[in-house]
C-alpha positions in Angstrom: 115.6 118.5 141.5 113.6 115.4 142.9 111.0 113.5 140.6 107.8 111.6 142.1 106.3 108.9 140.6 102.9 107.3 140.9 101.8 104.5 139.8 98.5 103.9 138.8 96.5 100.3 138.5 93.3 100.0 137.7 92.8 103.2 139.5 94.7 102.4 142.6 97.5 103.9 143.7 100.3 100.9 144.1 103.2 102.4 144.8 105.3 105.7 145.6 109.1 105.8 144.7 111.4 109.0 144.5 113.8 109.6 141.3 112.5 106.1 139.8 114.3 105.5 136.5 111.6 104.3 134.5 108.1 105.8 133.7 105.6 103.6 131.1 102.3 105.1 129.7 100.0 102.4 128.1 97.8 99.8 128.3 100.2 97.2 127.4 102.1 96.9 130.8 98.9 97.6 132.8 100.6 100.5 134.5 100.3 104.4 134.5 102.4 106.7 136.0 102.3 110.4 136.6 105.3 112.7 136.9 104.8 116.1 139.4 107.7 117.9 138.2 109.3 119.6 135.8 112.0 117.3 133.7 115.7 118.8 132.5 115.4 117.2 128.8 113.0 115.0 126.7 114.9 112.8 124.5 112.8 111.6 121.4 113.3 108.3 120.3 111.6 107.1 116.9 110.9 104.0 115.3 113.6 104.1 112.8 116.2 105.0 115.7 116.9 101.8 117.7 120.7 103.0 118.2 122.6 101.8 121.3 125.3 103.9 120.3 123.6 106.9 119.5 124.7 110.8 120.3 121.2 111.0 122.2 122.6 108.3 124.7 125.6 110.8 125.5 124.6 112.9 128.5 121.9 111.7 130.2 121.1 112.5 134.2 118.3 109.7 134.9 116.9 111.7 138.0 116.0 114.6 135.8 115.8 113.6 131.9 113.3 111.3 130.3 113.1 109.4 127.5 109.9 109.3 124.9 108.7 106.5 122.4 105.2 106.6 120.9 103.2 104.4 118.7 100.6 106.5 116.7 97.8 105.1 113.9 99.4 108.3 111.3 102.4 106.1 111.1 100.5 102.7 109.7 98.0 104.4 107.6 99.8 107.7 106.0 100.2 104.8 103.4 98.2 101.7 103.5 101.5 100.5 105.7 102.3 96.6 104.8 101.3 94.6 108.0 104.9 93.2 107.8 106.2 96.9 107.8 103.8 98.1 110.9 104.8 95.0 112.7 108.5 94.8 112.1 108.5 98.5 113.4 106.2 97.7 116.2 108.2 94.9 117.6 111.7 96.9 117.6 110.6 99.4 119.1 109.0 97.7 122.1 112.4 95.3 121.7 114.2 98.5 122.0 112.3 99.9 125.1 113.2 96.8 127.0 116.7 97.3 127.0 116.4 100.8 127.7 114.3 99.7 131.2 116.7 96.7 131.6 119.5 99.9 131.5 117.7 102.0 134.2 117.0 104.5 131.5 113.8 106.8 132.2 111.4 106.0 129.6 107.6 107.0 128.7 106.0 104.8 126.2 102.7 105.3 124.5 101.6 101.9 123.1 99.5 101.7 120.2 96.6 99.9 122.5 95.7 103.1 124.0 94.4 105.1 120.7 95.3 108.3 122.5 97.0 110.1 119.6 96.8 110.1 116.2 100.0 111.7 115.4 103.5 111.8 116.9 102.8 115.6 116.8 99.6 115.2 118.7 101.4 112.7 121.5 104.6 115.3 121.6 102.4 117.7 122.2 100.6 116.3 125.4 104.3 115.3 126.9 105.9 118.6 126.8 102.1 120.7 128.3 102.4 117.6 130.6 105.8 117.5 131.6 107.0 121.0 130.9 111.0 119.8 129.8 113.5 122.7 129.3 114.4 121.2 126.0 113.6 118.3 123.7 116.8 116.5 122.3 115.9 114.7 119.0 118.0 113.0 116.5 117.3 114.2 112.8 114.5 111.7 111.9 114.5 109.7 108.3 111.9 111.2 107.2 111.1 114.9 106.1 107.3 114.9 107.2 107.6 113.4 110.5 110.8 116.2 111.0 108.8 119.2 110.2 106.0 117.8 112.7 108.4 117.7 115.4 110.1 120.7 115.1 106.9 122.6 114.3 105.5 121.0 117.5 108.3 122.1 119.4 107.8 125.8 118.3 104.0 125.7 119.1 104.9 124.6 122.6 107.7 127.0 122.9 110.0 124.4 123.7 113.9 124.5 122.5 114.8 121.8 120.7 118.1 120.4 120.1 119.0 118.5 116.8 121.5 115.4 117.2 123.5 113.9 113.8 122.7 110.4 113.2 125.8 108.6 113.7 124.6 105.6 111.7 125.1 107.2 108.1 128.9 108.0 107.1 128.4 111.5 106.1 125.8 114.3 107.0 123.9 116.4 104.6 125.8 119.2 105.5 128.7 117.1 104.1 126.9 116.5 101.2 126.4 120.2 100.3 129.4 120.9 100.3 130.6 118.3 98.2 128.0 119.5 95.7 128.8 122.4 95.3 127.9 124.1 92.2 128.2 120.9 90.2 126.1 120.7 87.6 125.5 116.9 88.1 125.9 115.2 91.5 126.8 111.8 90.3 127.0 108.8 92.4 130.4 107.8 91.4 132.4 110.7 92.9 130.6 110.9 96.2 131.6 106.8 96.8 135.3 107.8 95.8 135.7 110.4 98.1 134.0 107.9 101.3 136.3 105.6 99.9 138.9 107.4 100.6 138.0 108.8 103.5 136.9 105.9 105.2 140.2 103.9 103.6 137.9 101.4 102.3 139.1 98.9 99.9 142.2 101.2 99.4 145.5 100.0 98.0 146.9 103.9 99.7 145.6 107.2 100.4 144.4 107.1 96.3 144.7 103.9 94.9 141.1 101.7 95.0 142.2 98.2 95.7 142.5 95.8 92.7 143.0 99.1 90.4 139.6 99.6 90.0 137.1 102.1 91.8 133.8 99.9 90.5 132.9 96.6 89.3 129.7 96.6 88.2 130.2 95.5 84.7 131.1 91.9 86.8 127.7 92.0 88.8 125.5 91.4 86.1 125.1 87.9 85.3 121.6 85.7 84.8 121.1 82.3 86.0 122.2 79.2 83.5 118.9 77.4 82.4 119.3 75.4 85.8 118.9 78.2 87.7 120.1 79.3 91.4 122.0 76.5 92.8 122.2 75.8 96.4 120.6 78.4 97.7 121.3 79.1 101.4 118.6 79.0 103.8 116.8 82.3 105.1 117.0 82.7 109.0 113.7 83.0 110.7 113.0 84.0 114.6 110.4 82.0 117.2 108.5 84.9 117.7 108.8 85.8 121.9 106.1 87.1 123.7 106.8 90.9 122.5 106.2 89.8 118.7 103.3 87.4 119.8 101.6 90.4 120.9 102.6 92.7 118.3 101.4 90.5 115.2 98.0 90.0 116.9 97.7 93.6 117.7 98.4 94.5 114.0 96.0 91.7 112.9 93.5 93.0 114.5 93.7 96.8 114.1 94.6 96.4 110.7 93.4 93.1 109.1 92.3 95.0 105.8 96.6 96.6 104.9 97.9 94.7 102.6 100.1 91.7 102.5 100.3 88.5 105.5 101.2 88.2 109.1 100.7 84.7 110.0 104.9 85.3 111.6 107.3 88.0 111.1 110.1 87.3 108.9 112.5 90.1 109.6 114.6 90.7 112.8 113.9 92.7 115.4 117.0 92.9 117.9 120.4 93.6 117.7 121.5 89.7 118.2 119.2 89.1 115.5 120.4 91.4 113.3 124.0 90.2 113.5 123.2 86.9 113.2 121.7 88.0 109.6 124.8 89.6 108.6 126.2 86.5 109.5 124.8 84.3 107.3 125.1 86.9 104.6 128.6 86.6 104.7 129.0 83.4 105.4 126.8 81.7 103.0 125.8 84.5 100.2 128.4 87.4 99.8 130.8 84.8 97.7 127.7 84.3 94.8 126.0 87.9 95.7 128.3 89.7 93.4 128.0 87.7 89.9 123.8 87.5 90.5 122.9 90.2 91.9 121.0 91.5 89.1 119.4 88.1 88.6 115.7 87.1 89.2 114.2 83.7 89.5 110.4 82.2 89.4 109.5 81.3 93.4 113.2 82.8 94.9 112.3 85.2 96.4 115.6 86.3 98.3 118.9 84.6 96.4 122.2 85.4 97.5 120.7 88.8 99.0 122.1 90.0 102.5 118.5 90.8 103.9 119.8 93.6 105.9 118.5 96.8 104.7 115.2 96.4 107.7 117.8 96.3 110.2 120.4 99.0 108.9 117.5 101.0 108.3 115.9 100.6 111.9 119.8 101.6 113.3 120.6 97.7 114.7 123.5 97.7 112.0 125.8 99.8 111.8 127.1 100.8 108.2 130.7 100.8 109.1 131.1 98.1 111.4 129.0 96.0 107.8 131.6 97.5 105.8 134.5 96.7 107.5 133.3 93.1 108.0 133.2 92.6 104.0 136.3 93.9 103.2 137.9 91.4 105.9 136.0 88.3 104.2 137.8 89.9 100.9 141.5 90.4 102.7 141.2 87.4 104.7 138.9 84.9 103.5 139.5 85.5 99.7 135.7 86.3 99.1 135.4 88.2 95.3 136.3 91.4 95.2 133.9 92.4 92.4 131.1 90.9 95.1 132.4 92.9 98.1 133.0 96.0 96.1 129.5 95.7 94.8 128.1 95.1 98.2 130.0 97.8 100.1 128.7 100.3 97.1 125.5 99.4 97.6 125.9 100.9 101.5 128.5 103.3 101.4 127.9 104.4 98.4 124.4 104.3 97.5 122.9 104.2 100.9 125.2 107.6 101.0 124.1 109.4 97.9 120.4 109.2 98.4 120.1 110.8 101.8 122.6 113.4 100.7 120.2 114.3 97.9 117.0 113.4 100.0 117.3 116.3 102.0 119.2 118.9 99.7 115.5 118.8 97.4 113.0 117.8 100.3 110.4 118.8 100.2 109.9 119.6 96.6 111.0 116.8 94.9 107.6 114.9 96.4 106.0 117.0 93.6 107.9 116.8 90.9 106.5 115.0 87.4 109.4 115.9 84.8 107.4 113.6 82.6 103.8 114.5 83.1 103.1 111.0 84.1 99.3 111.0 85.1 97.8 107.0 85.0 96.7 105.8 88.2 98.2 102.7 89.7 96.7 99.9 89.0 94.9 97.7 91.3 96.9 94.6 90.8 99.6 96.5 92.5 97.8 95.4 95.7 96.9 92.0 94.5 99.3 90.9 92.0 96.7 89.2 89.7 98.4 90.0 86.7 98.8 87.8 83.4 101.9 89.3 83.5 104.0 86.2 85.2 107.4 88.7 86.2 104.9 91.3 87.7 102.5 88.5 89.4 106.1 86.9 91.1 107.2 90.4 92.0 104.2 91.9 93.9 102.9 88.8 95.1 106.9 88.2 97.0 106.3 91.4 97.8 102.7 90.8 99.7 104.0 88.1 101.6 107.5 89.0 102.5 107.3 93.0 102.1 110.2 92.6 100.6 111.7 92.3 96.8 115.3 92.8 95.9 116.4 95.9 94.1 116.3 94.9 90.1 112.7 93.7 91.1 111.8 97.0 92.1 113.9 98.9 89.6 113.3 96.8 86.7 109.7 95.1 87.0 107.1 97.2 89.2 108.9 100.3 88.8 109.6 99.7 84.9 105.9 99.0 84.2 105.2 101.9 86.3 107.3 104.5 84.1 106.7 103.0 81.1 102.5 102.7 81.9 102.9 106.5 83.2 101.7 106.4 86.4 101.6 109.6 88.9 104.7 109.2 90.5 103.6 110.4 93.7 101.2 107.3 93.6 104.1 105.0 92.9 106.3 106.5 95.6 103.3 106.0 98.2 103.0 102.2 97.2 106.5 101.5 97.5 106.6 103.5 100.6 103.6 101.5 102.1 104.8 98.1 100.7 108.3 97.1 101.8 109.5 96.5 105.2 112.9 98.4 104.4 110.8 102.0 103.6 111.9 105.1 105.0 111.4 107.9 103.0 114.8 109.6 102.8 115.6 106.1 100.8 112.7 105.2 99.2 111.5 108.5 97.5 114.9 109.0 96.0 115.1 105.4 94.6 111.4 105.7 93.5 111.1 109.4 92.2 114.4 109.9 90.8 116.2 107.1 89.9 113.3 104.4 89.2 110.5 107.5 87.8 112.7 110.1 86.5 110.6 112.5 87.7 112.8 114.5 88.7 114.3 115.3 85.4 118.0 113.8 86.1 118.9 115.0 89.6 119.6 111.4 90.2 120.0 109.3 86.9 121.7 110.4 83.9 118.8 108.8 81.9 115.8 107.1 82.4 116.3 103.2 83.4 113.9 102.2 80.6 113.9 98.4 78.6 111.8 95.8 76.5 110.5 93.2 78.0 113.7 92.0 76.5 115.7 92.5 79.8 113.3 90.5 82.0 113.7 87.8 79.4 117.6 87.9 80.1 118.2 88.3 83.6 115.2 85.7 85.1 113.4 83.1 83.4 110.3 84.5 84.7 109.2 84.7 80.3 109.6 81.2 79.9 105.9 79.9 81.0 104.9 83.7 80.9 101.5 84.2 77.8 103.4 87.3 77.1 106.0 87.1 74.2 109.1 89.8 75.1 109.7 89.8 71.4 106.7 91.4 70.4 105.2 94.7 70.9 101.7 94.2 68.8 99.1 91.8 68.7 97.3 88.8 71.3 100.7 87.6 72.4 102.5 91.5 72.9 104.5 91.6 76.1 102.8 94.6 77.6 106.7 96.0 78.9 107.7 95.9 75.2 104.7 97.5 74.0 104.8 100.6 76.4 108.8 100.8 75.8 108.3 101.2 72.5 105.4 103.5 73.3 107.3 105.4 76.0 110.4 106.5 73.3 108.1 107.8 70.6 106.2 109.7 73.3 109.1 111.4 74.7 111.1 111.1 71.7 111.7 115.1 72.1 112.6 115.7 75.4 115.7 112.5 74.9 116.9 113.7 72.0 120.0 115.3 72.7 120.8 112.7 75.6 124.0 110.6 74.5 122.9 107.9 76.8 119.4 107.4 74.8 121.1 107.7 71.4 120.9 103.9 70.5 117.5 103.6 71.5 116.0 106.5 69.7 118.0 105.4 66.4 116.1 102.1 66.9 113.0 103.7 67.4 113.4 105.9 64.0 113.8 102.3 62.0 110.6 102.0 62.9 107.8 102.5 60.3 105.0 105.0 60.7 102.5 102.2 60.5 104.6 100.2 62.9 104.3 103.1 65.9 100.7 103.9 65.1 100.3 100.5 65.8 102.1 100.4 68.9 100.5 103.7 70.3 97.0 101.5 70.1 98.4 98.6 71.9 99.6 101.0 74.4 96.3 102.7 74.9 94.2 99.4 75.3 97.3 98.0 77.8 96.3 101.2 79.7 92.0 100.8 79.3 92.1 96.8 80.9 91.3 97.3 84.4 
């Protein structure tokens, strides 16, 4: 089979070349080209998939297979995307596409500047009537929507389609099913034992967890002295090159009303970039990640934090090759075991669990509301004007960096989100839209189930629920705040305090027999009747201020 390719400028023909390795559609390069002939295989390639080492890359004939990238509007504005977000996506992917050319790889790229599709759907669509491929390879994407699209596309066009694993998570979720079983509760714990051992990570033998010990959270919980962080290193920050030049302007421009800043892109975008990240995560960070990592602190935004989740997300890290590193800098370089443990848990572990559970309940744990939470989010989610100085710090970080560390989200905007009862599907689209690191098969886990309870315990054993109390302990973002932690009633009532208070009574029934809620329910029954009426009126104006 021969391919032709013409290419197209400005409505001239400029050029005729047989079994040409590279085909571009879009504005962006200037240059057009049309295929006349029927291709062997359409590889997909998505924005979250910027692999070099991926299955899709295994068997590929370059005279008679293409691949296919495409920018689409449905991906910025499904949510009210973060320009950070849309950009840092943007400019892998067109990162990505380079080395593919510089490889010889066949390629068709729709760029964004055309506005010819408004889905992936839509632009799949037109390449398979256009092309007419035997099959279309695809790796299983992150995201449950954008997979039934694609393989509801594919059956339209009466195409076969071919589903790759993603090599760049440590089990599958067929792995995962069968590992759950028939449990009754699928617990995070177990599932990072057994990856643990298989893996033979941080092992002393086949059994034995290195140091005696399989976790060491209890050690990774530690606030800041009064004299706070001390020397912090330096974040890393890229010129932007001619790719993200044009990226950033083209998101200004077709999206200057999304939330959050773009004056530069703060977030890597290559594979050397990436690495050099990690680098100065473990290098500069990893030994004081572990004791702080639970710590928050007025203007720092990023701490000891590794910074890494864009680019593990987007597939320019790979988990285990980050895994492996950190247990060296532990074997080798004598860094903390408590703080590698509690990093490498955080990947395989975590990062593990969630997709495992992501799509065993996809798609209908995006409607589930165990606690019949019904407020709407508030509009200083998107501002951050908020007398509230811990929920001001958070969301306003957020808006400028797309980015907040993980007791930020957990413990601040996702705490005054349970606690205010907000629709949790609301919730899960602003964190969705918000940070940089968002794909759904992480995000609606960590946001439905284990920030929102929603889901009635597939995830947590309890809901993570606290006084303003906590935020007192682990930041000192109280110390300057009008808001008193202490109290849950009058001019000075930390609103978290209020509404945790409020929160127990109002689902004092449905905790009950939960051991892990016992001590708080016995504090709430010391409470007088006068006391929690109150309370509940605090709560309700907390919930009228606009």
């Amino acid at each position: 089979m021969t391919s032709l390719l013409i290419g197209v400028r400005n409505g001239k023909v400029v050029g005729l070349k047989l079994n040409i390795a590279l085909s571009v559609v879009g504005a962006a390069n200037q240059l057009k080209t049309v295929r006349i002939f029927n291709m062997r295989r359409l590889y997909l390639i998505l924005g979250d998939q910027l692999d070099r080492d991926s299955l899709i890359f295994n068997d590929v004939d370059k005279k008679n297979d293409c691949f296919w990238m495409a920018e689409v509007n449905q991906e910025s504005t499904h949510v009210w995307s973060h320009k950070q977000r849309i950009a840092l996506f943007l400019s892998g992917m067109r990162h990505f596409s380079e080395e593919l050319r510089e490889k010889g790889l066949p390629l068709q790229y729709h760029f964004l500047e055309d506005q010819q599709f408004s889905d992936l759907a839509e632009a799949l669509a037109h390449t398979i009537t256009t092309e007419q491929p035997e099959e279309v390879w695809f790796v299983r994407p992150g995201d449950y929507r954008v997979f039934e699209s694609l393989v509801n596309t594919c059956k339209q066009c009466d195409v076969p389609l071919k589903q790759l694993n993603d090599q760049h998570f440590l089990s599958t979720p067929q792995d995962f099913m069968q590992w759950a079983g028939d449990k009754k509760q699928l617990r995070l714990e177990y599932w990072y034992r057994e990856l643990r051992k298989k893996y033979q990570i941080l092992m002393e033998d086949d059994k034995t967890p290195l140091g005696g010990k399989w976790n060491y959270d209890e050690s990774n919980r530690k606030s800041f002295k009064k004299e706070g962080p001390q020397d912090l290193p330096k974040t890393l920050s890229w010129p932007a090159d001619k790719i993200t030049q044009t990226v950033i302007a083209l998101v200004n421009e077709k999206f200057p009303d999304h939330p959050g800043t773009l004056a530069e892109l703060h977030w890597p975008v290559t594979q050397v970039q990436a690495q050099q990240a990690l680098s100065r995560f473990f290098e500069n960070c990893l030994e004081n990640f572990g004791d702080y990592q639970d710590a928050m602190w007025m203007d720092e935004p990023f701490l000891n934090h590794s910074l890494i989740s864009t680019a593990m997300n987007m597939k320019l890290l790979h988990p285990l090759q980050v895994i492996q590193t950190a247990e060296l800098y532990h074997r080798e370089k004598g860094a903390p075991l408590a703080a590698v443990e509690g990093f490498i848990r955080q990947i395989l572990g975590w990062r593990e669990y969630v997709r495992g559970l992501y799509w065993m309940h996809m798609p209908g744990w995006l409607d589930m509301n165990a606690l019949e939470a019904k407020q709407n989010l508030p509009d200083f989610y998107w501002t951050g004007d908020t007398d509230m100085t811990c929920m001001s710090q958070s969301i306003k970080q957020t808006l400028t960096y797309g980015y907040a560390h993980h007791i930020q989200r957990l413990m601040v905007t996702g705490l005054f989100s349970l606690l205010y009862g907000i629709d949790p599907k609301q919730i899960h689209q602003w964190y969705l839209a918000v940070y940089v690191d968002a794909v759904e098969w992480v995000e609606l886990p960590n946001t439905l189930g284990m920030s929102q309870y929603a889901d009635n315990g597939i995830m947590a054993s309890k809901p993570y629920v606290a006084s303003g109390n906590y935020i007192n302990k682990m930041s000192n973002y109280c110390k300057n705040c009008r808001f008193k932690p202490s109290e849950a009633v009058g001019e000075n009532a930390c609103p978290f305090t209020t509404l945790f208070w409020d929160f127990l009574d109002t689902h004092a029934d449905t905790f009950k027999n939960n051991p892990r809620m016992g001590f708080m329910l016995k504090n709430l029954e010391r409470k007088s009747a006068t006391d929690i009426a109150d309370i509940k009126a605090q709560a309700i104006k907390i919930r009228s201020l606009p």
